[in-house]
Biopython code that builds the backbone (N, CA, C, O; Angstrom):
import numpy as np
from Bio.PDB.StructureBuilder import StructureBuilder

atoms = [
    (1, "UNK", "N", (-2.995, 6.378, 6.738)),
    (1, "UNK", "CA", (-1.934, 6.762, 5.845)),
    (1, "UNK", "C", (-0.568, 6.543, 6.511)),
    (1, "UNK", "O", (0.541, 6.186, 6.114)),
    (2, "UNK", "N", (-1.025, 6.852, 7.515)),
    (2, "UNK", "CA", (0.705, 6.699, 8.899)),
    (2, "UNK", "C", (1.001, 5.106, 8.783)),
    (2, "UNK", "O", (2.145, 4.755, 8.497)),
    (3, "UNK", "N", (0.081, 4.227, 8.981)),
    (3, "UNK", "CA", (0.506, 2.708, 8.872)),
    (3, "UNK", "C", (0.813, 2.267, 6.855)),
    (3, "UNK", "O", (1.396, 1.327, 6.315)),
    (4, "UNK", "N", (0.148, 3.372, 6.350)),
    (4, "UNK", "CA", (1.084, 3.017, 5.051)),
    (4, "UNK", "C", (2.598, 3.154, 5.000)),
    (4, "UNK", "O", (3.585, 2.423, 4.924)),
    (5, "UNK", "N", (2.283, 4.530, 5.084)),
    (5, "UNK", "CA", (4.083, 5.019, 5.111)),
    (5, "UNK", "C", (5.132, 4.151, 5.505)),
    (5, "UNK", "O", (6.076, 3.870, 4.767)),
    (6, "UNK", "N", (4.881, 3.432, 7.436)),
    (6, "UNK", "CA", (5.721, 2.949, 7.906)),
    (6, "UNK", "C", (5.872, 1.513, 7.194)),
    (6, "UNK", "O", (6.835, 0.798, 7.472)),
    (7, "UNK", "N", (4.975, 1.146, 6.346)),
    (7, "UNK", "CA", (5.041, -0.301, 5.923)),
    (7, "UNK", "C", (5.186, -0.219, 4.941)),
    (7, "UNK", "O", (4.916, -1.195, 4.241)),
    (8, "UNK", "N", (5.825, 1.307, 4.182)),
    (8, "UNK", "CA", (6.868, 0.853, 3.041)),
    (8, "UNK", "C", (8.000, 1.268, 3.286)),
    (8, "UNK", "O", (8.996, 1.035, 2.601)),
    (9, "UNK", "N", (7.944, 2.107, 4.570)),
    (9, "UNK", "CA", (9.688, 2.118, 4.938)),
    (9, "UNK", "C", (10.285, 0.803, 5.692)),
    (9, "UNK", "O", (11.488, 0.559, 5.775)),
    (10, "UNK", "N", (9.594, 0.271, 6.047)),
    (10, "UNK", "CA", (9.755, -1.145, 7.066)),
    (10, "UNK", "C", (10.579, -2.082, 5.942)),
    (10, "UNK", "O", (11.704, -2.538, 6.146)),
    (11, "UNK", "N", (9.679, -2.311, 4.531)),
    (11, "UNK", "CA", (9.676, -3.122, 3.714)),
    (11, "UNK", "C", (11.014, -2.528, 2.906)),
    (11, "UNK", "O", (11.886, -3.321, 2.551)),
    (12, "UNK", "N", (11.158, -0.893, 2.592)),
    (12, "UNK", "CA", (12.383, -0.707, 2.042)),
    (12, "UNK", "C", (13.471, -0.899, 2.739)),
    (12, "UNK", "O", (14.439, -1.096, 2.004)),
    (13, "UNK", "N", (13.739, -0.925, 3.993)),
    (13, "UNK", "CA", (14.539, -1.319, 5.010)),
    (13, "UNK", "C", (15.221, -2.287, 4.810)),
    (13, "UNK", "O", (16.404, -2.429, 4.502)),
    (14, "UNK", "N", (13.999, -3.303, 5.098)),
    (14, "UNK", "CA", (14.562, -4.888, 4.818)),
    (14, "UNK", "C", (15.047, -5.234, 3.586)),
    (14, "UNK", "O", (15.932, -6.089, 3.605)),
    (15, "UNK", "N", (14.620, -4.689, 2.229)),
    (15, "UNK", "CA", (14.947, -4.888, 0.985)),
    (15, "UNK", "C", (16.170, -4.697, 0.862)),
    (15, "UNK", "O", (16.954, -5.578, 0.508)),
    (16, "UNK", "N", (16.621, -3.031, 1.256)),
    (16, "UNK", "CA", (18.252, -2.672, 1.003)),
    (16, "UNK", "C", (18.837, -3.029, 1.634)),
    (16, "UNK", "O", (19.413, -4.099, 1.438)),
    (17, "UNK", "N", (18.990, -2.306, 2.731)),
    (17, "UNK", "CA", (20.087, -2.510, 4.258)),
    (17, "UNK", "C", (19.787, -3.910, 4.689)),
    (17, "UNK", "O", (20.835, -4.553, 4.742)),
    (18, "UNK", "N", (18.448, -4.809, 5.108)),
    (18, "UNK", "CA", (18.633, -6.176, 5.521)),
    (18, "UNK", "C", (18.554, -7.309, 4.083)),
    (18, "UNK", "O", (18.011, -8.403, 4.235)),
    (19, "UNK", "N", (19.226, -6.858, 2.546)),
    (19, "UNK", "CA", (18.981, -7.868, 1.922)),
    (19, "UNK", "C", (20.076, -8.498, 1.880)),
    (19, "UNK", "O", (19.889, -9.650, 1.488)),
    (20, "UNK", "N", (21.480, -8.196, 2.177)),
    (20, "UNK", "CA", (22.576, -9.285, 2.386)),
    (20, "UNK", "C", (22.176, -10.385, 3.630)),
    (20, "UNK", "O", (22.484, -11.574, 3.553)),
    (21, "UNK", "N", (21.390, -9.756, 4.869)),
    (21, "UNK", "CA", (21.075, -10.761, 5.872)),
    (21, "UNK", "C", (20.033, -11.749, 5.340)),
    (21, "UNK", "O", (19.942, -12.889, 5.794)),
    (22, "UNK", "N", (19.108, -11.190, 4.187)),
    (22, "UNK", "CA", (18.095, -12.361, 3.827)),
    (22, "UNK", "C", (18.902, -13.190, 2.851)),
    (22, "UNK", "O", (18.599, -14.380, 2.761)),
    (23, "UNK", "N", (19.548, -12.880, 2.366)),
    (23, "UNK", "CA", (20.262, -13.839, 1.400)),
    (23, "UNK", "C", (20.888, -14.942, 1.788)),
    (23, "UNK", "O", (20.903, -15.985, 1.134)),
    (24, "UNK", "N", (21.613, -14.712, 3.220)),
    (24, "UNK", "CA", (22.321, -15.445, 3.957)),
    (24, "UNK", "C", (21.004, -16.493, 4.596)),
    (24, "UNK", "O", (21.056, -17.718, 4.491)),
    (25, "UNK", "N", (20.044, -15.879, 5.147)),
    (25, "UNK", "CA", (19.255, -16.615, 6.437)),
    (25, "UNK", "C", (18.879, -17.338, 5.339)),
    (25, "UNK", "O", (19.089, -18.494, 5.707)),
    (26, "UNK", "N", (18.217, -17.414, 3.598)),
    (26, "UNK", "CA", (16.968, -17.619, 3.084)),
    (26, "UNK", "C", (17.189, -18.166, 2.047)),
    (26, "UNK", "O", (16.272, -18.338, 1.243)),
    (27, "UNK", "N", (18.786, -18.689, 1.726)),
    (27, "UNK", "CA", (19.456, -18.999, 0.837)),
    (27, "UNK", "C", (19.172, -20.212, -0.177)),
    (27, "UNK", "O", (19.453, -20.239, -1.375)),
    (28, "UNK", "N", (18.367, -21.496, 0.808)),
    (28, "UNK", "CA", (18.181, -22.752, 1.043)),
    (28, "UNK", "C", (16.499, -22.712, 0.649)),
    (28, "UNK", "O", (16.009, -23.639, 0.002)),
    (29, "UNK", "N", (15.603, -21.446, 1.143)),
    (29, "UNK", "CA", (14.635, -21.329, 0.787)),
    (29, "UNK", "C", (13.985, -20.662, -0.805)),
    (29, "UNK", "O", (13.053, -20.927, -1.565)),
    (30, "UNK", "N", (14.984, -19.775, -0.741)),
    (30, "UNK", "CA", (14.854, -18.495, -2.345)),
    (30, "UNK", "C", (15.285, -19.246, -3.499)),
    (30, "UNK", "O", (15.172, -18.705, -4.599)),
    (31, "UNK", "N", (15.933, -20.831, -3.387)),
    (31, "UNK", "CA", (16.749, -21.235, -4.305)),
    (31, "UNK", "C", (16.830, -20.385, -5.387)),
    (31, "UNK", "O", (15.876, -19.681, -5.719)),
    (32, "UNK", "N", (18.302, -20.392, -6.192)),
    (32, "UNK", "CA", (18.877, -19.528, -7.162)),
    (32, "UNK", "C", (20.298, -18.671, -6.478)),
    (32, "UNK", "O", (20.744, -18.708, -5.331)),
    (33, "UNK", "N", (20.624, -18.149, -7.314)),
    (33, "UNK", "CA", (21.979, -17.532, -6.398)),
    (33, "UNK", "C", (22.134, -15.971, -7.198)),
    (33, "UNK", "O", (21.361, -15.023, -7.340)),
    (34, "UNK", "N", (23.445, -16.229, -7.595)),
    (34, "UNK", "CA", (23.934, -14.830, -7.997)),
    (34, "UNK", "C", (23.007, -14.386, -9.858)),
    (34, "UNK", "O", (22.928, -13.336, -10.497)),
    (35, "UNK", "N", (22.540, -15.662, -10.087)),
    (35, "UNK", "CA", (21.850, -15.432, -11.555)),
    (35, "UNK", "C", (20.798, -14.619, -11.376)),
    (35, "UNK", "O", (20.500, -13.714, -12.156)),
    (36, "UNK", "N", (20.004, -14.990, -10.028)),
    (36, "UNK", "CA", (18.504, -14.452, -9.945)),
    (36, "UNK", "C", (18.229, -13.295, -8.860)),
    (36, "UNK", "O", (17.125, -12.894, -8.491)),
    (37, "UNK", "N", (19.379, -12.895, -8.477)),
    (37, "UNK", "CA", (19.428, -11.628, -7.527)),
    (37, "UNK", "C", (18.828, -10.499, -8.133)),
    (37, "UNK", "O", (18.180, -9.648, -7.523)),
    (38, "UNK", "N", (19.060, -10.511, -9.350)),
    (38, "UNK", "CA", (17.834, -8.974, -10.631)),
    (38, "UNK", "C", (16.581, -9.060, -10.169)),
    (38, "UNK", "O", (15.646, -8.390, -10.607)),
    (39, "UNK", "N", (16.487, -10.109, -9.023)),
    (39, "UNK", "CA", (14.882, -10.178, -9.234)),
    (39, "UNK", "C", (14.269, -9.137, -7.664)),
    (39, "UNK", "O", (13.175, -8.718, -7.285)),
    (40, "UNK", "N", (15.446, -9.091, -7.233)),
    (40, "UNK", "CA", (15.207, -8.015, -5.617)),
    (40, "UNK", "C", (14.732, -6.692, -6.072)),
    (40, "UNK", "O", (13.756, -6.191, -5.514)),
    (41, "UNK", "N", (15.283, -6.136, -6.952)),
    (41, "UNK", "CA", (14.905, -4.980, -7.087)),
    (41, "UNK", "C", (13.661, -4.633, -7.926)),
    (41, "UNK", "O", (13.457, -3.429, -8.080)),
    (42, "UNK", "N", (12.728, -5.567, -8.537)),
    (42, "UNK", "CA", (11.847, -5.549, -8.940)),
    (42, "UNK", "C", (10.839, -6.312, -7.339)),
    (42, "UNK", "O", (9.681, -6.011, -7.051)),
    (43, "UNK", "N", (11.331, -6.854, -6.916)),
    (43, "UNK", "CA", (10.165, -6.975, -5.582)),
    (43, "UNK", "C", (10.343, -5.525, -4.928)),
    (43, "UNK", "O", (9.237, -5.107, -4.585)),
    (44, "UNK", "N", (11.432, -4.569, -4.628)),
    (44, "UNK", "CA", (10.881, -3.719, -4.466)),
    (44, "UNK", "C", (10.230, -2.604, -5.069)),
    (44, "UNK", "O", (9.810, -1.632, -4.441)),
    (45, "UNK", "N", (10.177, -2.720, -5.959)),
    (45, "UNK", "CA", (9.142, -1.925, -6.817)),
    (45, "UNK", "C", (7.379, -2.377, -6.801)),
    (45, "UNK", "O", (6.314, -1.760, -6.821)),
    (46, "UNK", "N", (7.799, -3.769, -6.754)),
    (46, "UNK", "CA", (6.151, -4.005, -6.640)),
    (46, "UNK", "C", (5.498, -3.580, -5.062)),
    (46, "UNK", "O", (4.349, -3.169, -4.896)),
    (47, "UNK", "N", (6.718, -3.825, -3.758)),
    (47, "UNK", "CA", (5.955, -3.234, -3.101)),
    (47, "UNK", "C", (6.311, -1.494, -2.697)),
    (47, "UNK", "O", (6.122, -1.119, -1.539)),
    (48, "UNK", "N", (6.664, -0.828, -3.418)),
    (48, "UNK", "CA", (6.338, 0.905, -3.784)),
    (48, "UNK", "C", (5.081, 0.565, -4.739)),
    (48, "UNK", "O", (4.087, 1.147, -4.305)),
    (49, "UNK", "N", (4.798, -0.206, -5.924)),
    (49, "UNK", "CA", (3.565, 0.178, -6.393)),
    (49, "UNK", "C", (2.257, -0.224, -5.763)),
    (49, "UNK", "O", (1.168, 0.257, -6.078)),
    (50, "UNK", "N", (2.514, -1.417, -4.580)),
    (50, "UNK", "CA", (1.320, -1.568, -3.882)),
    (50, "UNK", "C", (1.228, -0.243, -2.727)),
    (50, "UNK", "O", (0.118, 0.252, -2.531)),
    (51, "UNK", "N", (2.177, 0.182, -2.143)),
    (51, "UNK", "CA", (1.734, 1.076, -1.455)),
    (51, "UNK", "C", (1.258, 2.564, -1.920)),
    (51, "UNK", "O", (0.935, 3.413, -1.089)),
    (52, "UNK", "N", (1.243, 2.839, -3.537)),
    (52, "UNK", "CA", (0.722, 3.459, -4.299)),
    (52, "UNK", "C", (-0.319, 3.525, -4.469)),
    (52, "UNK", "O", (-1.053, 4.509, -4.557)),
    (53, "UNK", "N", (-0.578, 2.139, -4.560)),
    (53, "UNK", "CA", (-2.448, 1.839, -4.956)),
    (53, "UNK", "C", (-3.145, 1.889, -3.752)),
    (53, "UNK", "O", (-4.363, 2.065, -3.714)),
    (54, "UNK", "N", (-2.425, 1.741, -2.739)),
    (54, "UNK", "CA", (-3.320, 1.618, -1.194)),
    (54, "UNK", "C", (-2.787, 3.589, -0.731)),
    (54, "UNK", "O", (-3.744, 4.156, -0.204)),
    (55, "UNK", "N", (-2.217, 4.007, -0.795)),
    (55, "UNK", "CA", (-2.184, 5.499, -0.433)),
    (55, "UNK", "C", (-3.043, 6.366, -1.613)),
    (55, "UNK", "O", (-3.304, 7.555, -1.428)),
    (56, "UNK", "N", (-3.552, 5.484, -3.131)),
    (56, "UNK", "CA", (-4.403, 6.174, -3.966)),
    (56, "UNK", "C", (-5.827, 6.046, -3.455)),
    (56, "UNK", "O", (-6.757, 6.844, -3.565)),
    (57, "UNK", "N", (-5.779, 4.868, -2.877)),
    (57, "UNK", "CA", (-7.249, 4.308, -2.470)),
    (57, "UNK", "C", (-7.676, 5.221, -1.144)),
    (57, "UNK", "O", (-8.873, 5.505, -1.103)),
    (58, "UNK", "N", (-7.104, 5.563, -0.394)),
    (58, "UNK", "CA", (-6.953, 6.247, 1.127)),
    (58, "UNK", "C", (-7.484, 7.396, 0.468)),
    (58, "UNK", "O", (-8.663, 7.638, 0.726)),
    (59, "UNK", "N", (-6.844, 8.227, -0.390)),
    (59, "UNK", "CA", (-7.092, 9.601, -0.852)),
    (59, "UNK", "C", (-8.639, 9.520, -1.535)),
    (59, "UNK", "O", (-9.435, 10.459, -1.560)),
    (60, "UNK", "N", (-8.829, 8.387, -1.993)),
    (60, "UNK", "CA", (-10.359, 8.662, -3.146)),
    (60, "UNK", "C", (-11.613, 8.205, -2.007)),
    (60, "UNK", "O", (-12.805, 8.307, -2.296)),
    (61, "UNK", "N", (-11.263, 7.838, -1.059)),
    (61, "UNK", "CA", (-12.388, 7.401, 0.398)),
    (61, "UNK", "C", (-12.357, 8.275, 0.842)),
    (61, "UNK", "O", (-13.533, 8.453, 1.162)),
    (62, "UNK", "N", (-11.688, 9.287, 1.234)),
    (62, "UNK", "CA", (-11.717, 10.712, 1.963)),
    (62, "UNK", "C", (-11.991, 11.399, 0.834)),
    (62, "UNK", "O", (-12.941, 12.003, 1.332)),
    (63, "UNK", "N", (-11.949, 11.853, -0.381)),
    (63, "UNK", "CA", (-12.331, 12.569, -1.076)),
    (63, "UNK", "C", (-14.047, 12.461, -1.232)),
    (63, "UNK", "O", (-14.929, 13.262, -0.921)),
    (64, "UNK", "N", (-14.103, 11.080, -1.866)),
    (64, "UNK", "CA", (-15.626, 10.545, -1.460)),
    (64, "UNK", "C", (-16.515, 11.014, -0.268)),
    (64, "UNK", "O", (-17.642, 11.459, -0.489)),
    (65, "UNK", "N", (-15.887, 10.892, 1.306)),
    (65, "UNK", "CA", (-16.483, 11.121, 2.089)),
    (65, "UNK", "C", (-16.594, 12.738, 2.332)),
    (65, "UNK", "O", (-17.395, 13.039, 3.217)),
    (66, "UNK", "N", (-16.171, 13.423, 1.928)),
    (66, "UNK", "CA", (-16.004, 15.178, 1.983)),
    (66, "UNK", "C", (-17.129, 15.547, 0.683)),
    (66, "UNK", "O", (-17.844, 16.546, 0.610)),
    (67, "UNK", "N", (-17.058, 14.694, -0.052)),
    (67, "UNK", "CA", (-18.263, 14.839, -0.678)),
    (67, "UNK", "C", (-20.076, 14.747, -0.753)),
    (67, "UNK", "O", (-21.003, 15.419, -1.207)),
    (68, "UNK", "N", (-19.868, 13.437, 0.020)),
    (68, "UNK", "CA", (-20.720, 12.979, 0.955)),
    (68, "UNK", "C", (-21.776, 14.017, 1.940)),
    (68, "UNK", "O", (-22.976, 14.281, 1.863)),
    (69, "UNK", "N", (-20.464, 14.525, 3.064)),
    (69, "UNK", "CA", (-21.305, 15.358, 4.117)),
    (69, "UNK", "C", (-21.524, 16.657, 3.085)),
    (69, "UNK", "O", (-22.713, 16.975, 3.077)),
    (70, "UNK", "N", (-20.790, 17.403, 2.307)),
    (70, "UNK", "CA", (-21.137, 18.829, 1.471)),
    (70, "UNK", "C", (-22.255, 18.329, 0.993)),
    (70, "UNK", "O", (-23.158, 19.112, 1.288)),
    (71, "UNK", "N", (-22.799, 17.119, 0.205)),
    (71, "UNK", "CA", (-24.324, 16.933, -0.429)),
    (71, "UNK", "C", (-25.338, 16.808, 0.805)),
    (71, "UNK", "O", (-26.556, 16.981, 0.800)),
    (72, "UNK", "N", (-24.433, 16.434, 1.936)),
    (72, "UNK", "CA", (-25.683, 16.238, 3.344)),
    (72, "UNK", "C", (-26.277, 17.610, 3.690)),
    (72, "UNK", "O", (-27.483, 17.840, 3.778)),
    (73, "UNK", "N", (-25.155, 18.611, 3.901)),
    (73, "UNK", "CA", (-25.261, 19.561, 4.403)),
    (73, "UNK", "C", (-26.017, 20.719, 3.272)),
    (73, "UNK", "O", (-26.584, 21.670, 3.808)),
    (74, "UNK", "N", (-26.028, 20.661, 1.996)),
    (74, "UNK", "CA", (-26.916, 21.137, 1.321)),
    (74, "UNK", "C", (-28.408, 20.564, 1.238)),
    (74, "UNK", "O", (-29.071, 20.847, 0.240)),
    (75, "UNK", "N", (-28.974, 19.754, 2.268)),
    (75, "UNK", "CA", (-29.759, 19.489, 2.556)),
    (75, "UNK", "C", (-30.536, 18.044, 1.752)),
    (75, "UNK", "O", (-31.715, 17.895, 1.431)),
    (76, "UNK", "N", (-29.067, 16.876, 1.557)),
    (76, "UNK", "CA", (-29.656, 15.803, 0.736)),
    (76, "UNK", "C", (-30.055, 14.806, 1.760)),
    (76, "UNK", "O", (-29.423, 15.104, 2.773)),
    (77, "UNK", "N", (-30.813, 13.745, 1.991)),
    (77, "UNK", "CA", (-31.123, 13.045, 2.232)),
    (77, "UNK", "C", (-30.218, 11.273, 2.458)),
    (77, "UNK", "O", (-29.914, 10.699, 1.412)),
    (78, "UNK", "N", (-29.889, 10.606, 3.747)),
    (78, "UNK", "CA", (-28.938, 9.913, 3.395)),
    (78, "UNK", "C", (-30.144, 8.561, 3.609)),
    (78, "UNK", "O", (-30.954, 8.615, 4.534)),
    (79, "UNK", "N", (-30.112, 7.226, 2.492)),
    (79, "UNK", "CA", (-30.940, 6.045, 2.652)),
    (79, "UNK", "C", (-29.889, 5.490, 3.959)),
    (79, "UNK", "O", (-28.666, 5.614, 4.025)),
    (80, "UNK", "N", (-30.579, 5.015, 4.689)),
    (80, "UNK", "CA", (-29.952, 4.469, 5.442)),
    (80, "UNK", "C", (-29.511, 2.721, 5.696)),
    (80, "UNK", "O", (-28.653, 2.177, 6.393)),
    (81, "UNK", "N", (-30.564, 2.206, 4.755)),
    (81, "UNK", "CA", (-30.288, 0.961, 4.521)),
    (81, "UNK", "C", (-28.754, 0.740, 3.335)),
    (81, "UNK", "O", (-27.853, -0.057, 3.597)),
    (82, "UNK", "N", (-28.766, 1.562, 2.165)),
    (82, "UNK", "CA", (-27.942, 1.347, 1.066)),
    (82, "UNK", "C", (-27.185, 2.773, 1.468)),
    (82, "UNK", "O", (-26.366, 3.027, 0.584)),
    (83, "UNK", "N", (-27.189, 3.662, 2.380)),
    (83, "UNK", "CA", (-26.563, 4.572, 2.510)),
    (83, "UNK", "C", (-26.083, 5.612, 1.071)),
    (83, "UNK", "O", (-24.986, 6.108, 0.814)),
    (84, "UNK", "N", (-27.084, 5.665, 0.490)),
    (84, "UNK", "CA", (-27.268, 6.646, -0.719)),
    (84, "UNK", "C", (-27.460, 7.976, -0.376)),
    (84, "UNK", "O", (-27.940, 8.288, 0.714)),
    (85, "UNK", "N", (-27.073, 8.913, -1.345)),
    (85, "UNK", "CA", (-27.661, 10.205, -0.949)),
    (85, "UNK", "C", (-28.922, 10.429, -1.906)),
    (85, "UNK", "O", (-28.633, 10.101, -3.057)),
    (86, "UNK", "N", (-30.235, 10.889, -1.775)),
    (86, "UNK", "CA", (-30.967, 11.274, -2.343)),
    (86, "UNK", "C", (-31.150, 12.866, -2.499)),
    (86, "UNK", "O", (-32.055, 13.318, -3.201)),
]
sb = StructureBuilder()
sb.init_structure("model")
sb.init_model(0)
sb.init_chain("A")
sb.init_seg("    ")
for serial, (resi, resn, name, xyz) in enumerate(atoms, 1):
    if name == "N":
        sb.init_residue(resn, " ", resi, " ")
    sb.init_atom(name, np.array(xyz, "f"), 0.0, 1.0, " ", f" {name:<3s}", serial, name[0])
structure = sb.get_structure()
């Protein structure tokens, strides 16, 4: 969850505070200019909604797994080939 966090503050970083420096370095590469700059603030949204879906996914694998050992520990059975609980 710690390497999520920092890799959407990393990414909001660079978006706000370093997006006059990418504009400058990336100018030649991003072709478009002052028409298509609307389009920054929707890249950062897509990456807040990917780190949404990956900090939702983190939470439902640990929820899963807390579920897991409580059915172990009531005395279920784990397959060990397909790792099922019986």
């Amino acid at each position: 969850m710690k390497k999520i966090l920092g890799t959407l503050v990393t990414f909001f970083l660079l978006m706000t505070v370093g997006a006059g420096i990418w504009i400058v370095l990336f100018r030649s590469f991003l072709q478009g200019g002052a028409e298509q700059e609307y389009l920054y603030p929707i890249y950062g949204g897509i990456v807040l909604l990917s780190g949404l879906i990956a900090g939702c996914t983190v939470i439902i694998i640990e929820e899963l797994k807390e579920v897991k050992t409580m059915l172990l520990e009531k005395g279920g059975q784990v397959n060990d080939i397909n790792n099922n609980i019986q």
